[in-house]
C-alpha positions in Angstrom: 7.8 28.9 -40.4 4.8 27.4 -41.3 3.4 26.9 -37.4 5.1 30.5 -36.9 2.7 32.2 -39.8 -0.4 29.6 -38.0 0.0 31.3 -35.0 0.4 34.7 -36.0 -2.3 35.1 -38.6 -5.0 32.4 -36.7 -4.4 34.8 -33.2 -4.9 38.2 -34.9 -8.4 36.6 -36.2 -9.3 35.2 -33.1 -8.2 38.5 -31.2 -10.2 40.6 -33.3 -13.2 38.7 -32.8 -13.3 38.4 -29.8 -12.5 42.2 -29.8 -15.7 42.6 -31.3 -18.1 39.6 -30.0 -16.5 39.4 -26.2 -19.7 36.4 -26.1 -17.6 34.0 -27.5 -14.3 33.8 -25.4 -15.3 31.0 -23.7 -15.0 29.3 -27.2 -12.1 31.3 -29.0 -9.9 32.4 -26.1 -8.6 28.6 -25.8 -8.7 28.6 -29.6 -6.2 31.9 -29.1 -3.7 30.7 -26.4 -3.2 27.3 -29.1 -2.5 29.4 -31.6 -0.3 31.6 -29.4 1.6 29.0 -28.4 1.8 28.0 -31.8 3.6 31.6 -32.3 5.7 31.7 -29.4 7.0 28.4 -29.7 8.2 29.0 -33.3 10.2 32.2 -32.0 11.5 30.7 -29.1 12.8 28.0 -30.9 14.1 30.9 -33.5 15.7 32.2 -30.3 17.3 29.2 -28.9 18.6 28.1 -32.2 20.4 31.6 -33.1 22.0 32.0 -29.5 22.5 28.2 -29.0 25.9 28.8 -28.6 26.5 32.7 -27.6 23.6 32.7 -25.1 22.5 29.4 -24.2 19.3 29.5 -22.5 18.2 32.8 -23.3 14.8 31.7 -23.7 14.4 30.1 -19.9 15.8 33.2 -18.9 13.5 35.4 -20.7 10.6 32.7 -19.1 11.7 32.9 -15.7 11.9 37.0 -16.2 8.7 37.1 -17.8 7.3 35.1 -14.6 9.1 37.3 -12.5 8.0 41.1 -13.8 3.9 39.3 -13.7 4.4 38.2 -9.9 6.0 41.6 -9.2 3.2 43.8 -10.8 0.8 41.5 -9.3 2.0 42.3 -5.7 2.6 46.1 -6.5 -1.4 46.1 -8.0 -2.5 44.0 -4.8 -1.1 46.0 -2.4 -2.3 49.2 -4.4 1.4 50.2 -4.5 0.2 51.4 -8.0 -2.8 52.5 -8.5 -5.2 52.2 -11.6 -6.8 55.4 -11.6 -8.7 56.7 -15.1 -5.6 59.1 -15.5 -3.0 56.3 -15.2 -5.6 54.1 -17.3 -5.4 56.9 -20.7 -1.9 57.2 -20.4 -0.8 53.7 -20.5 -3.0 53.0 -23.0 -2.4 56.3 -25.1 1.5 55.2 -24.5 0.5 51.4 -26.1 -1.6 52.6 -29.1 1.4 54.7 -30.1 3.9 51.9 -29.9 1.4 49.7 -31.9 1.2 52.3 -34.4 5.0 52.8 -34.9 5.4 48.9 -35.0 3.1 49.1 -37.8 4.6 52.2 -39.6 7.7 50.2 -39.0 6.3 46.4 -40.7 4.5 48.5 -43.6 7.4 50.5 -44.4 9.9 47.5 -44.5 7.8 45.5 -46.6 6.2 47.9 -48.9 9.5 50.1 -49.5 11.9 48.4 -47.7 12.8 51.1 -45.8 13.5 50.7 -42.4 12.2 53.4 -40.1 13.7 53.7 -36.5 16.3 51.0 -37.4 17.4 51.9 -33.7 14.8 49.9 -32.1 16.5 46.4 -33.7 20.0 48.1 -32.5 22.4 46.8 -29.7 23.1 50.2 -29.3 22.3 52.2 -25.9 19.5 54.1 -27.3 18.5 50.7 -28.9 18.9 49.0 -25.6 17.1 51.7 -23.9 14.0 51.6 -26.1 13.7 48.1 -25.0 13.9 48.8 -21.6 10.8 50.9 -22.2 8.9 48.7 -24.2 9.1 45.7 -20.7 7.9 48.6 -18.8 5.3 49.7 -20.9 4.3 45.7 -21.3 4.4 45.3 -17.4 2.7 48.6 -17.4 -0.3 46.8 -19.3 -0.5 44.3 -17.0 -2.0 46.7 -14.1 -4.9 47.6 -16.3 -5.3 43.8 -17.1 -5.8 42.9 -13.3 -8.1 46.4 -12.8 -10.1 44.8 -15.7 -10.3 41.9 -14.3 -11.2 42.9 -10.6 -13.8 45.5 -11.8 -15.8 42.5 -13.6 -15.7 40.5 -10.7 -17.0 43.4 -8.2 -19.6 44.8 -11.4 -21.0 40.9 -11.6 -20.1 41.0 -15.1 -21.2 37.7 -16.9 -19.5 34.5 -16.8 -17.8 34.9 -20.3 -16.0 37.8 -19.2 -13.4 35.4 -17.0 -12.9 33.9 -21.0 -12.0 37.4 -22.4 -9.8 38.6 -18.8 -7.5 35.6 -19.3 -7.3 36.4 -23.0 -6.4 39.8 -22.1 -3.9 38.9 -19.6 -2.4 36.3 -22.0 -1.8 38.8 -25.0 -0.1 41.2 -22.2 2.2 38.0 -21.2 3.0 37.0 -24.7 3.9 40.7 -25.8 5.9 41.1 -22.2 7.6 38.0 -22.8 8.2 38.6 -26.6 10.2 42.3 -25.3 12.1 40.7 -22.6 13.4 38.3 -25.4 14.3 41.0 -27.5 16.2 42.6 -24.8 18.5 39.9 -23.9 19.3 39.2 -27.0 20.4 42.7 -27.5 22.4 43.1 -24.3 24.5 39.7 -25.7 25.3 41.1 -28.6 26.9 44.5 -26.3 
């Protein structure tokens, strides 16, 4: 727990300043990935423990996914399969800023009133199941405008730190895709 509340609370700092002072990636962006690894090593090894015996290996699985759906967007951004247009660019984003808002609705709520709103989205239910489903898309969604980030710095000769604050992008798009895909098989064992 400990390591777990390191990495949670010492990445949402470093995020949010390099939100605001993008100048100082090169510094903080290794900073974040330690203390994302921090994070995601503590709930992987929640993970493994709780399905150690129902779903052994759920975590390589949600890895080698996780690899998977990056390679696969990668290819379908490369080969302009999908295309980043401003359009597709607002409503992916519009899509994510909603989600991050009802995950927050959802945390305050629990903790302040410990009510649980949308107790669906925790669910091994269908609709549970489904929302999931939707959530890896949305994430793999994300990582499109990552790479269009990305490749419009490199042709606008944007300065060196910018590769710092590109891979920290990319990285908080893998950590949240890999985090959903975890979710999701643990929901579709309990089915």
């Amino acid at each position: 727990m400990p390591l777990l509340l390191i990495g949670v609370f010492g990445g949402l700092a470093l995020a949010l300043i390099m939100a605001f002072k993008k100048a100082w990636s090169p510094w903080l962006a290794p900073a974040f990935g330690l203390t994302e690894g921090l994070f995601v090593g503590s709930v992987s090894a929640y993970y493994d423990y709780a399905y150690r015996t129902s779903y052994p290996g759920i975590v390589m699985q949600a890895v080698g996914l996780t690899l998977i759906v990056a390679l696969v967007m990668f290819v379908l951004y490369q080969t302009r399969i999908i295309k980043v247009t401003n359009k597709f660019r607002s409503i992916i984003a519009i899509a994510t800023i909603s989600l991050a808002v009802f995950y927050l609705v959802q945390w305050i709520s629990s903790l302040a009133f410990g009510v649980t709103i949308g107790a669906f989205t925790n669910a091994s239910t269908p609709f549970g199941i489904g929302f999931s489903i939707v959530v890896v898309c949305l994430a793999a969604l994300n990582l499109l405008l990552d790479f269009d980030m990305i490749e419009k710095g490199v042709e606008a000769r944007a300065p060196k730190y910018m590769e710092w604050y590109g891979a920290f992008g990319l990285l908080v798009t893998l950590v949240w895709l890999y985090l959903e895909i975890l979710r999701l098989l643990s929901k579709l064992k309990d089915r």
